[in-house]
Biotite code that builds the C-alpha atoms (Angstrom):
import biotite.structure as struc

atoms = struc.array([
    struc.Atom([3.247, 22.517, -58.269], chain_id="A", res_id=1, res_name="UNK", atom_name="CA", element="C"),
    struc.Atom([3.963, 22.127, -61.930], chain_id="A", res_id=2, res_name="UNK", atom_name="CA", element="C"),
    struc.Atom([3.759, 18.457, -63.124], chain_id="A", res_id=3, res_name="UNK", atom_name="CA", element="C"),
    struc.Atom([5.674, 15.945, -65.750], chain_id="A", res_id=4, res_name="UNK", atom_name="CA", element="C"),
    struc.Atom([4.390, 13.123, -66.657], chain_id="A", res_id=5, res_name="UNK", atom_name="CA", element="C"),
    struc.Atom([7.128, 10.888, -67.949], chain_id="A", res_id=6, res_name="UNK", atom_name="CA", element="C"),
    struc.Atom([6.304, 7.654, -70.346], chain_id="A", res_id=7, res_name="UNK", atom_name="CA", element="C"),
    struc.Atom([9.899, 5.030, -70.121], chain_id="A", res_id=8, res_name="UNK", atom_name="CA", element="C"),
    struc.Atom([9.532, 2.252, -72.423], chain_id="A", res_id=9, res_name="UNK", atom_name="CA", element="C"),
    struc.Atom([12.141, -0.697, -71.140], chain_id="A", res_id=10, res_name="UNK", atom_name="CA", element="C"),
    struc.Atom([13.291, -3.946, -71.650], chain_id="A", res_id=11, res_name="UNK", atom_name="CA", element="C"),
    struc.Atom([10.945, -6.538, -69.597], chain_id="A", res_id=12, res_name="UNK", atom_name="CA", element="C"),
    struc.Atom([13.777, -8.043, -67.625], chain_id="A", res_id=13, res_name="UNK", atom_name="CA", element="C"),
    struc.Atom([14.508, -4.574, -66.167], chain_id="A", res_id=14, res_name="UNK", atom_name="CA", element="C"),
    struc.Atom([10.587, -3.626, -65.362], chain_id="A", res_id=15, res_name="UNK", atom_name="CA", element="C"),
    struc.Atom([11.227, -4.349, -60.965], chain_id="A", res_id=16, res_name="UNK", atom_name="CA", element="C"),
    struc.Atom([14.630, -1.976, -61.216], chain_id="A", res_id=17, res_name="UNK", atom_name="CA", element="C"),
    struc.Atom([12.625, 0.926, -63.191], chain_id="A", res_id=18, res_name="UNK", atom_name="CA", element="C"),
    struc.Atom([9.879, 0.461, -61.080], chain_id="A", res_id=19, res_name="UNK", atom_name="CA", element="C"),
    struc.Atom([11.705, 0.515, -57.985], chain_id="A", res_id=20, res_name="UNK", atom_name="CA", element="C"),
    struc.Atom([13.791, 3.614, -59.379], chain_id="A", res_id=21, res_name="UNK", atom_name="CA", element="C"),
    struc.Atom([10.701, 5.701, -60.006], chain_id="A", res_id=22, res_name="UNK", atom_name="CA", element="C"),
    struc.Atom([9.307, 5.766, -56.829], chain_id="A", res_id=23, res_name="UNK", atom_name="CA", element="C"),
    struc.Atom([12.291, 6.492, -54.900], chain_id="A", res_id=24, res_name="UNK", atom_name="CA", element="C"),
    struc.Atom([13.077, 9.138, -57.377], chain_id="A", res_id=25, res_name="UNK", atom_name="CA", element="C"),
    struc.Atom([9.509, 10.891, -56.322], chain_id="A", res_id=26, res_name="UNK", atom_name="CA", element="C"),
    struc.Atom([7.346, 9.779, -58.529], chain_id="A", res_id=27, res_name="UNK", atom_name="CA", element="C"),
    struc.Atom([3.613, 10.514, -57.365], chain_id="A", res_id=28, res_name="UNK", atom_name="CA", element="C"),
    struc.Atom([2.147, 8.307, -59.903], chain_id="A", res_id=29, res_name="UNK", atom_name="CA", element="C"),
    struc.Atom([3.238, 5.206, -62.011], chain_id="A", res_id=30, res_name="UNK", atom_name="CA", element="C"),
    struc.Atom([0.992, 3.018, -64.148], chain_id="A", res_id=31, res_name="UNK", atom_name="CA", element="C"),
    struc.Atom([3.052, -0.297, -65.609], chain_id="A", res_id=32, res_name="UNK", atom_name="CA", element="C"),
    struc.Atom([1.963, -1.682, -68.885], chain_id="A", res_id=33, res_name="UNK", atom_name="CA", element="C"),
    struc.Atom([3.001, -4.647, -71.169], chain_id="A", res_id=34, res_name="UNK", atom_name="CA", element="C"),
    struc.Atom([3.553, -3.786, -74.753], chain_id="A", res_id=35, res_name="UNK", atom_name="CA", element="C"),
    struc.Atom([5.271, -4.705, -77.911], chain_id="A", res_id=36, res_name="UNK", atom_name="CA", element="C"),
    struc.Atom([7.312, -2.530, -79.980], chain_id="A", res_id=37, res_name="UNK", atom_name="CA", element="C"),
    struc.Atom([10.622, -2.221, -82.255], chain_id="A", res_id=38, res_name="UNK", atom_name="CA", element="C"),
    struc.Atom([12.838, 0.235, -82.397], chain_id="A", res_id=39, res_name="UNK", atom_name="CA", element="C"),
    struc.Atom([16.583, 0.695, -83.803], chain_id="A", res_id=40, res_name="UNK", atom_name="CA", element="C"),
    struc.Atom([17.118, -3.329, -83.111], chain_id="A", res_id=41, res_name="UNK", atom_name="CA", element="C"),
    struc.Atom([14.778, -3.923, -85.792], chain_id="A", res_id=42, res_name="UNK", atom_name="CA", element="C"),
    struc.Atom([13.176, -6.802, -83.609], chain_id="A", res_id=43, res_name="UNK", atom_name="CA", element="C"),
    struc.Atom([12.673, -10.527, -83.713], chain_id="A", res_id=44, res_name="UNK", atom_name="CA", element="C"),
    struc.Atom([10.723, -12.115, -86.354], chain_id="A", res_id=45, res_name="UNK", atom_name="CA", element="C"),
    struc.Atom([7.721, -14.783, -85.587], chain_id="A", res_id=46, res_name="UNK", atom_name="CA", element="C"),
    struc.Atom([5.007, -16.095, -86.993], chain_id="A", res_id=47, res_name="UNK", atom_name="CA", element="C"),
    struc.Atom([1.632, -16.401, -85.545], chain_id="A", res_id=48, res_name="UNK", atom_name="CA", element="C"),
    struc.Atom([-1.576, -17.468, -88.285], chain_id="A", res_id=49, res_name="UNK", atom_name="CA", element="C"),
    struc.Atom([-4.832, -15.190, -87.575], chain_id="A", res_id=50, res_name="UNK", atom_name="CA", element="C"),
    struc.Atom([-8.151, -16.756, -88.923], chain_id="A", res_id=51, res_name="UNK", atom_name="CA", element="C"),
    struc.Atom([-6.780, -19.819, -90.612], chain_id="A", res_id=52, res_name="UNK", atom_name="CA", element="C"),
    struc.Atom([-4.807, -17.492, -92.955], chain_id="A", res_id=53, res_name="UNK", atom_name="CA", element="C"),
    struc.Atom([-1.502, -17.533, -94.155], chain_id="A", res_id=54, res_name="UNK", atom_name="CA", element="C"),
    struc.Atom([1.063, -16.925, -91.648], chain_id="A", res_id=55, res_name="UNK", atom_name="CA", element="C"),
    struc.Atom([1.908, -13.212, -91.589], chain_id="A", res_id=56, res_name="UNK", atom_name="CA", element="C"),
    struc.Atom([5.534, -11.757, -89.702], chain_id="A", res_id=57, res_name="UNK", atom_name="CA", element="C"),
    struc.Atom([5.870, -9.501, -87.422], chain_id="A", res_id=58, res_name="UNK", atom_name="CA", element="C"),
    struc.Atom([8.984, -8.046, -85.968], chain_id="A", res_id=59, res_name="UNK", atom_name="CA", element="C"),
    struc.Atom([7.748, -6.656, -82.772], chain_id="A", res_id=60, res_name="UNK", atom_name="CA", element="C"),
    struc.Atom([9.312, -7.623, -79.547], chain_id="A", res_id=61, res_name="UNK", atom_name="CA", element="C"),
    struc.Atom([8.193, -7.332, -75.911], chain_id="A", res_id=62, res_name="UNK", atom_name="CA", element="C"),
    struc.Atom([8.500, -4.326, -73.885], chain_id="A", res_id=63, res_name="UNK", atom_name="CA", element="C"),
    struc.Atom([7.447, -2.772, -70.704], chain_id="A", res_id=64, res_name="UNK", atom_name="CA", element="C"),
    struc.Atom([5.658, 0.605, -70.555], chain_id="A", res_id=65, res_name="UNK", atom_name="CA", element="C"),
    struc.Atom([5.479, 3.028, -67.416], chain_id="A", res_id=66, res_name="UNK", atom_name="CA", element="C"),
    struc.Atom([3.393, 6.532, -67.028], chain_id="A", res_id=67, res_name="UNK", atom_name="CA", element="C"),
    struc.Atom([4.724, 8.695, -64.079], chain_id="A", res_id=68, res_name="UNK", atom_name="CA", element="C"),
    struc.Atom([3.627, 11.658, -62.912], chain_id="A", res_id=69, res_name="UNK", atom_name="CA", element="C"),
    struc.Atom([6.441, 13.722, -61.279], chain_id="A", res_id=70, res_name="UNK", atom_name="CA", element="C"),
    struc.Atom([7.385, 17.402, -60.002], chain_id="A", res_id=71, res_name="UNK", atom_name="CA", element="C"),
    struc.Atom([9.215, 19.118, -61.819], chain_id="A", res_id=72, res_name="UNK", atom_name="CA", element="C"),
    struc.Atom([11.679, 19.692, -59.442], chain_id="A", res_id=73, res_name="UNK", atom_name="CA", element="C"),
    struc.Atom([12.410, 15.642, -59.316], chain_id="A", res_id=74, res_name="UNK", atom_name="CA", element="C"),
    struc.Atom([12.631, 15.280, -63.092], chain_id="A", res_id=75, res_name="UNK", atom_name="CA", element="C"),
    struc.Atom([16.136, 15.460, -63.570], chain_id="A", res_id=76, res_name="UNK", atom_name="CA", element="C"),
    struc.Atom([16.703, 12.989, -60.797], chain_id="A", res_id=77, res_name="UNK", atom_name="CA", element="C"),
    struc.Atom([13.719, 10.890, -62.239], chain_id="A", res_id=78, res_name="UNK", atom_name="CA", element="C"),
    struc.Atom([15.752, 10.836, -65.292], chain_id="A", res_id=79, res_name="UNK", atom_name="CA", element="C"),
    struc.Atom([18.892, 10.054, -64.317], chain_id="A", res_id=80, res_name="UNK", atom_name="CA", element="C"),
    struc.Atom([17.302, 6.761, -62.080], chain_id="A", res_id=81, res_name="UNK", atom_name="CA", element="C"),
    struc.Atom([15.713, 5.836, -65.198], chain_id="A", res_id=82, res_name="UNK", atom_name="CA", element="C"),
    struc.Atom([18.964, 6.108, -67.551], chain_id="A", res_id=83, res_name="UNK", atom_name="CA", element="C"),
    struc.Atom([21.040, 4.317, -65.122], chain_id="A", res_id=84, res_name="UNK", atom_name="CA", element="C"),
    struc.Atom([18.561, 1.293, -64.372], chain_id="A", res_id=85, res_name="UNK", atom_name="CA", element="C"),
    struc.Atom([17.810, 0.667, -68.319], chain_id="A", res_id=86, res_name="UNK", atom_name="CA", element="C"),
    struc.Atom([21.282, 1.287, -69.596], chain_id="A", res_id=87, res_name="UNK", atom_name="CA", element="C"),
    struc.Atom([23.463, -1.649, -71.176], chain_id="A", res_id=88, res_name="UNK", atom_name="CA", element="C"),
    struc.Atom([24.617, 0.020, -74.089], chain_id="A", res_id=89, res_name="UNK", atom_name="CA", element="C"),
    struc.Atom([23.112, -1.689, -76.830], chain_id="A", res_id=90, res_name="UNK", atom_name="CA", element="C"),
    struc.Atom([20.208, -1.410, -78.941], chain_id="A", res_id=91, res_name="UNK", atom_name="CA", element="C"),
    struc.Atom([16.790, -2.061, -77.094], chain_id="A", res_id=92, res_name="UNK", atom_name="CA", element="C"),
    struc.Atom([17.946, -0.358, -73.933], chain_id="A", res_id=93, res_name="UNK", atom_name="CA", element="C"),
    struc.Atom([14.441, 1.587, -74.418], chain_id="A", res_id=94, res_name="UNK", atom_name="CA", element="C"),
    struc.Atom([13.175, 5.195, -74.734], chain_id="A", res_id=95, res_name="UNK", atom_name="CA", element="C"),
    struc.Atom([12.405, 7.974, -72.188], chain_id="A", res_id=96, res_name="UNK", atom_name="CA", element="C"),
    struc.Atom([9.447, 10.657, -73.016], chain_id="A", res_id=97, res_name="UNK", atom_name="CA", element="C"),
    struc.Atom([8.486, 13.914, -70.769], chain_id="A", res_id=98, res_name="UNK", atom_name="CA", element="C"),
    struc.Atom([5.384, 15.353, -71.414], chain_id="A", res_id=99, res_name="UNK", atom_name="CA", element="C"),
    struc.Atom([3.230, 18.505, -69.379], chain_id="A", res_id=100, res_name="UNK", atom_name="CA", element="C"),
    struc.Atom([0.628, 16.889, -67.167], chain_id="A", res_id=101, res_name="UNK", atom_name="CA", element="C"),
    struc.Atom([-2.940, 17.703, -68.106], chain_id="A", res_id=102, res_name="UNK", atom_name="CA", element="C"),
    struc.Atom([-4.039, 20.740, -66.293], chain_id="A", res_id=103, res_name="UNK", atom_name="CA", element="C"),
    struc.Atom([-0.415, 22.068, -66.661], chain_id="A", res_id=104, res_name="UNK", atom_name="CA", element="C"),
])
């Protein structure tokens, strides 16, 4: 049984969908995470002081990470769940890695 294990990084707001698409696409294994991150949308700016310093920007927004671990005869499907829960089109819509399982 050769294993994936395949990192999605997705808007917040569609976190329950992925979720709920990774299982019933087979996943064995799935680990949710909260993160913050930028990609081709360049982000938001805000401010935020740390240790009574100046006020530094950062352009990082919210995201929501998931590690699966799937077989690899339920990628593709895993995939395809994934692409069509998270897509809208537009910038932000997230990213999609597949890596060899450890042991693999």
């Amino acid at each position: 049984m050769a294993l994936k294990e395949v990192i999605a990084i997705v808007r917040p707001e569609k976190a329950l969908e992925t979720e709920e698409a990774l299982f019933k696409s087979g996943a064995l294994f799935v680990s949710r995470h909260s993160v913050f991150g930028r990609g081709k949308e360049m982000g938001q700016q805000f401010f935020r002081s740390w240790f009574r310093l100046k006020s530094r920007s950062s352009s990082y927004l919210r995201k929501t990470k998931f590690s699966a671990l799937v077989e690899e005869k339920d990628l593709a499907k895993l995939i395809q769940q994934l692409i069509a829960k998270n897509r809208s089109k537009t910038f932000g819509d997230g990213r999609i890695f597949v890596l060899p399982a450890a042991g693999d």
